[in-house]
N, C-alpha and C positions, 0 to 999 in steps of 0.2 A: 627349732629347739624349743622341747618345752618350760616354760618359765615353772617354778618349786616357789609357792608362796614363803616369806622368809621364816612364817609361823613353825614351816618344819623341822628348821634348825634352828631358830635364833636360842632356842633356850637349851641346847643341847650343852655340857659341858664342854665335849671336844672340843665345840665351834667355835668358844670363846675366845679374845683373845686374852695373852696370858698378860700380866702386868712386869715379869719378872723379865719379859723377853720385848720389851716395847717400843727397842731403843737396837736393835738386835743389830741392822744395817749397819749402826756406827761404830762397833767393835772389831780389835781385831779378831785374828784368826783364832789365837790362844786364848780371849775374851768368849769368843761364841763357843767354842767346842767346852769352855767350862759352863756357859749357860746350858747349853743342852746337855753336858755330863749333869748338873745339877737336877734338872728337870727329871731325868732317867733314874736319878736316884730315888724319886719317890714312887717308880715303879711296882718293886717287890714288895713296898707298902701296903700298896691297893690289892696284890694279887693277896698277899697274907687275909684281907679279907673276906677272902671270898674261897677260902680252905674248904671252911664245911660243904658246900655246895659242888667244889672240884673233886675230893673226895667220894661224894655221894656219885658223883659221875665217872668216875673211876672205875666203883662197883662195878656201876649198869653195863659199863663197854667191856669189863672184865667176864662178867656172868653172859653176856651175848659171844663174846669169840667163844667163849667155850664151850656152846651150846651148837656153832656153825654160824652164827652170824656175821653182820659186819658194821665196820664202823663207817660212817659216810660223811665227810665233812661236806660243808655247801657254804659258797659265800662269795663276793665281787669282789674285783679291784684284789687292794694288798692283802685284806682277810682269805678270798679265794686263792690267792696264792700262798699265804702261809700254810693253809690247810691242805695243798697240793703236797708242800716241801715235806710236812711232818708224814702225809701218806707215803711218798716215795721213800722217807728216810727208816721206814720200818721194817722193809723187807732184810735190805743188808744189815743194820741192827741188830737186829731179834731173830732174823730167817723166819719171817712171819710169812702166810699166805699172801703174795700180792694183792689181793681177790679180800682179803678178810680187811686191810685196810683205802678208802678209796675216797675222791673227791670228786665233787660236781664245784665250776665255775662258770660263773656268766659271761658267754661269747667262746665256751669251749676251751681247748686246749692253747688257741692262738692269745688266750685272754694272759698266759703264763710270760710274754716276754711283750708284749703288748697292749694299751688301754684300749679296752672295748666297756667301754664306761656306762654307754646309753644301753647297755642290756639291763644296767644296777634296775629301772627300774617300770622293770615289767613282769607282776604277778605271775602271767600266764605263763614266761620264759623261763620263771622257778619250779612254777609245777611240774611241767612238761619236761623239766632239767633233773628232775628229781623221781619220777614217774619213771622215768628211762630206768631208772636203777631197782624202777619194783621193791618199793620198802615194806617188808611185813613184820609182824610183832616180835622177828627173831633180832633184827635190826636197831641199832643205833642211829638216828641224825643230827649230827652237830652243826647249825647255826651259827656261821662267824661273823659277826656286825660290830665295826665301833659306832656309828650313830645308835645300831638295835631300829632302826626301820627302815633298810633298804627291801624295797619291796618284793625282788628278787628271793633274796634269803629270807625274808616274813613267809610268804607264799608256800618254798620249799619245806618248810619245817610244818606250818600245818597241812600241807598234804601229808606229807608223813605220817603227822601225827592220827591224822584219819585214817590212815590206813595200818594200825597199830603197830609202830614204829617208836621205839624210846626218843624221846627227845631232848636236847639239851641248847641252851642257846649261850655264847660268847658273847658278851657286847663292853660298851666303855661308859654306858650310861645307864641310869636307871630308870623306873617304869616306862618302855618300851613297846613297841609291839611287839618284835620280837622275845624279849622278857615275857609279855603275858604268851606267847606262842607254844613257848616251852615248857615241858611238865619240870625240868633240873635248869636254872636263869642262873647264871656265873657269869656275874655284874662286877666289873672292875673298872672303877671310877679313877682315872688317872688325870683327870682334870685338863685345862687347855693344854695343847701342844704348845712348843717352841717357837713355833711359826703356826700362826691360828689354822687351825683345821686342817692342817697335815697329818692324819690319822695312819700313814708310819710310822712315825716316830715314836710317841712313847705309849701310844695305843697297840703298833703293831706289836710293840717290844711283850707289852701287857697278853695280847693274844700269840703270841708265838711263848708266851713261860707257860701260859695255861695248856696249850696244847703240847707243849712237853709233857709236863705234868699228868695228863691227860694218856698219853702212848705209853708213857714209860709204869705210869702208876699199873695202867691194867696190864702189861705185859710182865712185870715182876708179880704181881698177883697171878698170873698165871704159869709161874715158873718158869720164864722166859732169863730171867738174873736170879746168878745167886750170890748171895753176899751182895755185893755189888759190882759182881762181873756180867758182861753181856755174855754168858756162854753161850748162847745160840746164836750169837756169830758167826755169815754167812762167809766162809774163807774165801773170797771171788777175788781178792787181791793178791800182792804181795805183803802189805802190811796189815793186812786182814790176817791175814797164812799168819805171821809175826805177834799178832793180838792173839790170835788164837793157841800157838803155844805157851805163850805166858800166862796168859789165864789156865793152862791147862800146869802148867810148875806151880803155879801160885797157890794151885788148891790141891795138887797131889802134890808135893815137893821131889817130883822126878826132874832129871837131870834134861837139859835140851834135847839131846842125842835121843831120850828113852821118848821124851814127850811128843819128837816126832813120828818116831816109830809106832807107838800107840795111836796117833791120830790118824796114820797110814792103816793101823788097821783095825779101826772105828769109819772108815769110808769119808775121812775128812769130817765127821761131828765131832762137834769139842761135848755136847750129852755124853754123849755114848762114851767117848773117850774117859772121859770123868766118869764115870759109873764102873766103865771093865776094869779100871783099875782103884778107885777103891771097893768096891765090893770084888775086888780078883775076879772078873768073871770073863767070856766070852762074849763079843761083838751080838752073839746071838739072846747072850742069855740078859746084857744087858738092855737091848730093846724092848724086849718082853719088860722089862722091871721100870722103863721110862714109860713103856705106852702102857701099864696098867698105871699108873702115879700121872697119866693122861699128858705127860713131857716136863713133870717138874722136876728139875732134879735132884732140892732136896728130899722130896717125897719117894723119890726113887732109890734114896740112899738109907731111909729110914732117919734121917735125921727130922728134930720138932724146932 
């Protein structure tokens, strides 16, 4: 095992321990679960600060899918697999390319239900993790760290970044490697955990909002919601099938009976459905009018 001089964390916020929790052991159950409810409340605090910079990163990944790009989350431990959950969670979503959202973790797919810890940190393991994915200037790479230097994820993000690759880095702390790695640093300081350096708890909570934030901001940006419906709603379900006629009454106020019937013949898209009928048109004529407006569907409908 190699020994991690203390120098690398001691000053870390995450690592600290917290004072509010320092007594944690001798509570009861409804005593702990309101300390760490407490704690998770100062979550959406820290992400609120760090808006401009989510924002800004929003654009970037919105302006690459639309170009053919992709988005590439990279990261160990719980950040590698938050950034797993939100890639997998985009296809049925959005009906997004599976291929347009994707992640790299350390020690592979097995790292998803299993610790494979000692991959965290090894530079060349990030490279070569990330290198696989052949990142060029069409490409997004997102950095998930709450310390902000696992050397893993530092590594992956500036190969990337060599290889002109947008890059963004996630972390829970500030001046970082990771932070100086990235050209867009979305620094969310949530202070010690509940239990000192357990960087799920209200670290993960911190990168699993940003990374919402992050899928959902660029996919409504690119016409993927409207209003605030997922209409590109992949039907693979039963209650998928069920979402997707609602949203389809919600926004033409047809009757269930008719809304099915129009989704039968729109080939199961709730786009197209929503377009044949309010612009009245044909299945035919309204693809043409989604794919020049490139699948947004207000744009499709002529609405500003």
């Amino acid at each position: 095992m190699k020994h991690k001089p203390a120098s690398d964390t001691a000053d870390l916020g995450t690592e600290q321990r917290n004072p509010a929790t320092q007594d944690l052991d001798m509570l009861s159950a409804l005593e702990i679960a309101r300390a760490i409810n407490a704690e998770d409340a100062k979550v959406a605090a820290a992400v609120k600060q760090a808006l401009p910079q989510i924002a800004r990163a929003i654009d970037t990944i919105a302006n690459a899918l639309s170009h053919g790009g992709r988005l590439i989350y990279v990261g160990t431990g719980t950040s590698g697999r938050l950034g797993a959950l939100d890639a997998a969670e985009c296809p049925p979503t959005f009906n997004s390319d599976p291929k347009a959202v994707q992640f790299v973790i350390a020690g592979g797919v097995k790292a998803l239900g299993a610790a494979v810890e000692s991959n965290e940190d090894s530079r060349p393991a990030g490279a070569a993790g990330i290198a696989k994915r052949k990142p060029t200037q069409r490409d997004v790479v997102v950095g998930i760290a709450a310390s902000g230097r696992t050397p893993y994820t530092v590594a992956a993000v500036e190969y990337a970044r060599s290889h002109g690759a947008a890059t963004v880095a996630i972390t829970c702390n500030r001046e970082t490697p990771l932070e100086r790695a990235a050209e867009i640093a979305i620094v969310v300081a949530v202070g010690p955990e509940a239990v000192a350096g357990s960087t799920r708890m209200k670290a993960g909570t911190a990168q699993k909002m940003v990374l919402n934030m992050l899928t959902t901001g660029a996919m409504t940006r690119l016409g993927y919601v409207y209003g605030n419906l997922m209409v590109n709603v992949h039907l693979k379900n039963s209650k998928l099938v069920e979402r997707g006629i609602g949203i389809l009454r919600e926004i033409t106020g047809l009757d269930r009976d008719s809304s099915i019937k129009v989704l039968r013949q729109a080939g199961g898209s709730v786009p197209i459905a929503i377009v044949m009928t309010k612009k009245k048109v044909g299945k035919s004529q309204a693809e043409l009018l989604l794919k020049s407006a490139q699948g947004h569907v207000r744009a499709a409908l002529g609405e500003k």
